[in-house]
C-alpha positions as CSV (number, residue, x, y, z in Angstrom):
1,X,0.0,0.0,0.0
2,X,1.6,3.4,-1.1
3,X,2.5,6.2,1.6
4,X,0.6,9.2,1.0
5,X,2.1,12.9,1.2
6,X,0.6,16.3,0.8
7,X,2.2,19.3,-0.3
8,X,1.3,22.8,0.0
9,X,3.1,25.4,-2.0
10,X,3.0,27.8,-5.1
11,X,7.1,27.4,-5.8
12,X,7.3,25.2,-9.1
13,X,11.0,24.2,-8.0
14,X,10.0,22.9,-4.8
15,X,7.2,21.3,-6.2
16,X,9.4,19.5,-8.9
17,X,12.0,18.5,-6.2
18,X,10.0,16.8,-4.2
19,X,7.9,15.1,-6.7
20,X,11.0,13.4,-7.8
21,X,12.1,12.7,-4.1
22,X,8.7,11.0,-3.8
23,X,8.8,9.4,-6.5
24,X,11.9,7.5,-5.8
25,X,10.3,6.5,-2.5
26,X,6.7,4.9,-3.8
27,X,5.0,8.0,-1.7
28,X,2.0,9.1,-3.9
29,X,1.9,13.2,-4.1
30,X,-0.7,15.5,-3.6
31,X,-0.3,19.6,-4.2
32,X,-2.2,22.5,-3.4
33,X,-1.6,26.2,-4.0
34,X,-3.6,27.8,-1.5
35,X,-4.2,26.9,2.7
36,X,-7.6,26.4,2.3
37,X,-7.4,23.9,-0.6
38,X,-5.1,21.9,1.7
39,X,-7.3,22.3,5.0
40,X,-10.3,20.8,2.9
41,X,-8.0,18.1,2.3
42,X,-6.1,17.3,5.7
43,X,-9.6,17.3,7.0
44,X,-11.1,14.2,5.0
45,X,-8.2,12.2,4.1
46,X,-5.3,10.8,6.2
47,X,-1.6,11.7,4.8
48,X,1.7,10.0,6.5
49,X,3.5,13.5,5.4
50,X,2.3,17.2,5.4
51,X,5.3,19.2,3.3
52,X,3.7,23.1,4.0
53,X,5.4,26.0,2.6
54,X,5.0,28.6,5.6
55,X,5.9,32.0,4.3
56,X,5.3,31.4,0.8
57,X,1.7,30.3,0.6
58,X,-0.9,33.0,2.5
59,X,-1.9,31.4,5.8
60,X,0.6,28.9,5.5
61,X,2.1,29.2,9.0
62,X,-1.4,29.1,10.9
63,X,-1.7,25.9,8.5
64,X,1.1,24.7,9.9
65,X,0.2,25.6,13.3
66,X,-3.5,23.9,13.3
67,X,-2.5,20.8,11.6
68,X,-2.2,18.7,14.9
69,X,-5.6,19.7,15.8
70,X,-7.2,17.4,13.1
71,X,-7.7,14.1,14.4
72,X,-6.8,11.6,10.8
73,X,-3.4,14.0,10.6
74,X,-2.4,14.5,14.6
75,X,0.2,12.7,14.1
76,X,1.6,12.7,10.6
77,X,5.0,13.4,9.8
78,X,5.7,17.2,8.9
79,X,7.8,19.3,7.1
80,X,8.1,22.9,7.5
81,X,9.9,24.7,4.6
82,X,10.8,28.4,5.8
83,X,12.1,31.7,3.7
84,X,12.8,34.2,6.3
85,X,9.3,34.9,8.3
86,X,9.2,32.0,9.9
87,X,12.2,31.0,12.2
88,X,13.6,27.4,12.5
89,X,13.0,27.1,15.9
90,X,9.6,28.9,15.2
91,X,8.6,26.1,12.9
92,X,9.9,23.0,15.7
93,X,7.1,25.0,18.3
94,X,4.6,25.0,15.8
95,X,4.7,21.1,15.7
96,X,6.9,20.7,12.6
97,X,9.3,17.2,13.0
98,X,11.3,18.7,10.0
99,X,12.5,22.2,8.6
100,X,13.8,22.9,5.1
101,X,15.3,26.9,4.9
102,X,14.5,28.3,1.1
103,X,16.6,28.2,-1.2
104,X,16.3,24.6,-0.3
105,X,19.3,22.4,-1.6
106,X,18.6,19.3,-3.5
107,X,21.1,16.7,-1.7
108,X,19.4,18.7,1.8
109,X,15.8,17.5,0.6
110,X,17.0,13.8,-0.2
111,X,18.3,13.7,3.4
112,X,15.3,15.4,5.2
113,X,12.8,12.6,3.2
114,X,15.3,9.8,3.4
115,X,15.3,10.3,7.7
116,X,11.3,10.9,7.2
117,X,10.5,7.5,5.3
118,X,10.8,4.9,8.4
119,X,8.4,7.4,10.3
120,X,6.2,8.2,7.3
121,X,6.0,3.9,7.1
122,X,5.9,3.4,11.1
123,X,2.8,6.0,10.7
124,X,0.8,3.9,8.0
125,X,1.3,1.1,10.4
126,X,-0.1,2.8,13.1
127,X,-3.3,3.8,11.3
128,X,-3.9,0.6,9.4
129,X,-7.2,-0.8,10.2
130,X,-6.7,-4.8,8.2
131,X,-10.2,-6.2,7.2
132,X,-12.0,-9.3,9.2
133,X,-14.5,-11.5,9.9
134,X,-13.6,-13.8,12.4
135,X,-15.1,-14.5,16.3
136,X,-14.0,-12.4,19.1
137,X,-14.7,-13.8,23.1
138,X,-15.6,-11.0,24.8
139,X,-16.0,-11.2,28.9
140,X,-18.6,-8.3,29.9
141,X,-19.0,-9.0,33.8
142,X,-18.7,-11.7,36.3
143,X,-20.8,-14.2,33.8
144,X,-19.9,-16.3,31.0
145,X,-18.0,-14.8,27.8
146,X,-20.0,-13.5,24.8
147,X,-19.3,-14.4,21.4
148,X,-18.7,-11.3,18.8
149,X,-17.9,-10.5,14.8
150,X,-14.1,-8.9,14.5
151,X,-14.7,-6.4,11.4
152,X,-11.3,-4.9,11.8
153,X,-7.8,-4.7,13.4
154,X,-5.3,-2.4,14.0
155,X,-2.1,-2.0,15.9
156,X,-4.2,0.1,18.7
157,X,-7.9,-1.5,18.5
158,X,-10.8,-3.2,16.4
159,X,-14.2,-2.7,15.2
160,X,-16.3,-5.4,15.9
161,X,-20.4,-6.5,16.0
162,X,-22.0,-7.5,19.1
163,X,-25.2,-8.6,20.0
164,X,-24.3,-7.8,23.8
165,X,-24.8,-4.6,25.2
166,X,-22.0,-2.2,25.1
167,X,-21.4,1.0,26.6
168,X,-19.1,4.0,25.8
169,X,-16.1,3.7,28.5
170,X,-16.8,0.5,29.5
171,X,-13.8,-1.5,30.0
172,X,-14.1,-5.7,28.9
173,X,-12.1,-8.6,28.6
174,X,-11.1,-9.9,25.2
175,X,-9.5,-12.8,23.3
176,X,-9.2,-13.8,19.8
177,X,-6.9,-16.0,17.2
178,X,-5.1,-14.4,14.5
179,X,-5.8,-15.6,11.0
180,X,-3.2,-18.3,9.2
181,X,-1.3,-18.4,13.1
182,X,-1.3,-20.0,16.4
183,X,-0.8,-16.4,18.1
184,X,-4.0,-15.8,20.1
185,X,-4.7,-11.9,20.9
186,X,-5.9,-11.3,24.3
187,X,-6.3,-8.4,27.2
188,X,-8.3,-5.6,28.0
189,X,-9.7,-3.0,25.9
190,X,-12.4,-0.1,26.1
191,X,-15.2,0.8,24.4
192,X,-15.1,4.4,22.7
193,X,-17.9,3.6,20.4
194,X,-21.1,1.9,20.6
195,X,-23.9,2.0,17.8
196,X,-27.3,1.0,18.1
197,X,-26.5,-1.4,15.2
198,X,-24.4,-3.5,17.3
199,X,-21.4,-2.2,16.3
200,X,-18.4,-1.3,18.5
201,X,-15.2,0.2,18.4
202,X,-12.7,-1.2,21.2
203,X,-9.4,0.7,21.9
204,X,-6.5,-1.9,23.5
205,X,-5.3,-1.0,27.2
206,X,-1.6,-1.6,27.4
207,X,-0.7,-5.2,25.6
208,X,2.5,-6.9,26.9
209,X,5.5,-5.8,24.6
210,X,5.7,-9.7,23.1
211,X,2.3,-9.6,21.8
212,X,2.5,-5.7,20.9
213,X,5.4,-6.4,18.9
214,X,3.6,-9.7,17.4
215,X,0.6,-8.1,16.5
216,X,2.1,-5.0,15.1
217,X,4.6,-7.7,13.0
218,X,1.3,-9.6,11.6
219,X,0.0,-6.5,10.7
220,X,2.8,-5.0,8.6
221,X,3.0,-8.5,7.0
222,X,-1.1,-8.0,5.5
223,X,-0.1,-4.5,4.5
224,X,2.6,-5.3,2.3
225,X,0.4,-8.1,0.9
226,X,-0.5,-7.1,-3.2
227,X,-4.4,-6.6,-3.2
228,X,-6.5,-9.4,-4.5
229,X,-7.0,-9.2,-7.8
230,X,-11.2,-9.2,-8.6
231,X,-12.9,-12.1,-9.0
232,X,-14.2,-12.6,-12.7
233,X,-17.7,-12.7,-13.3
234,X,-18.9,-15.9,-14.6
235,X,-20.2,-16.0,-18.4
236,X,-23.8,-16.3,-17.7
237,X,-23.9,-13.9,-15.6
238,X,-21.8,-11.4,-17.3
239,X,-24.7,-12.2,-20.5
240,X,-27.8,-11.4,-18.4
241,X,-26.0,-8.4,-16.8
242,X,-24.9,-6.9,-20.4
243,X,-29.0,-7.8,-21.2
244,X,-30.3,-6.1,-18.6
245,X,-28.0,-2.9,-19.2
246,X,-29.4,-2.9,-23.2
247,X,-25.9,-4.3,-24.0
């Protein structure tokens, strides 16, 4: 699964230097021109990198210094490139884990995204939620353990379906197996989420650091996997599809 980086900035170098650096890292890049185009953007979709031209871009700096508060990008990587407004240090306050000074200097840039990579990868890691539908034990109270739908897994939680009654805060007992292992997944977790549907979202209390290490290892190994390629559609019902379309 490719990384995913924004970029705002209206400097074509810049833009073509890092679209290049990308490039050579398999990190799929987005540009804007403007702070609001790239608000719009950091607000519905989740980026491992935020590259924001400060003091070239109007409102680039308060960019910069609201980009923590949105929940999909608290904690994405971030580059701060400054031209004389914004100090160094100024950027590092304003939650910035890099800074580039303008003119920015090719073999600079290289370093700055080769040292941003591993985090930029450790970050999709963090955030990957991997698909399932296998049976979760779930221990409510002092009686016997209910049985619940996994719908999805991450390094820090999972969605599931229950037909018990869960409540927001409430803290439960869990235990599952991992698909295609013998590693079973147990502990504690809380509920931040509850639908009327049934369906949960559990965040893990602290795992031991074996199973944390484990989990996180199984994980990274499904994300790397190539997607499935589609199924094809059997003749038939390719025919009566193509019929009922006036093919």
């Amino acid at each position: 699964m490719p990384l995913n980086a924004l970029l705002l900035t209206r400097d074509p170098a810049l833009q073509l230097m890092l679209r290049r650096g990308f490039d050579d890292l398999g990190t799929r890049l987005e540009t804007c021109a403007s702070a609001t185009a790239a608000s719009d953007l950091i607000a519905k979709h989740k980026f491992e990198a935020v590259i924001v031209d400060c003091d070239d871009v109007e409102s680039g700096e308060a960019l910069l210094r609201g980009l923590r508060s949105h929940p999909s990008n608290k904690f994405s990587i971030v580059v701060a490139v400054v031209n004389g407004h914004t100090t160094v240090p100024e950027a590092f306050e304003l939650g910035a884990n890099f800074v580039l000074e303008k003119p920015v200097a090719n073999d600079r840039l290289l370093r700055c995204l080769r040292a941003a990579h591993p985090l930029m990868i450790r970050e999709q890691r963090r955030c990957y939620r991997h698909a399932l539908d296998i049976s979760v034990m779930l221990q409510l109270g002092p009686g016997p353990e209910a049985r619940a739908r996994l719908l999805n897994l991450s390094e820090g939680g999972m969605a599931i379906h229950s037909h018990a009654s869960l409540t927001k805060a409430a803290q439960i007992r869990f235990r599952f197996m991992l698909p295609e292992s013998d590693m079973w997944v147990e502990g504690k977790a809380e509920v931040l989420w509850a639908s009327s549907e049934g369906r949960a979202g559990l965040q893990f209390l602290p795992l031991p650091q074996k199973l944390r290490v484990e989990l996180g290892n199984w994980l990274a190994s499904r994300l790397q996997q190539p997607p499935k390629p589609p199924t094809a559609m059997p003749a038939r019902a390719g025919k009566a599809l193509g019929a009922a379309a006036g093919v």
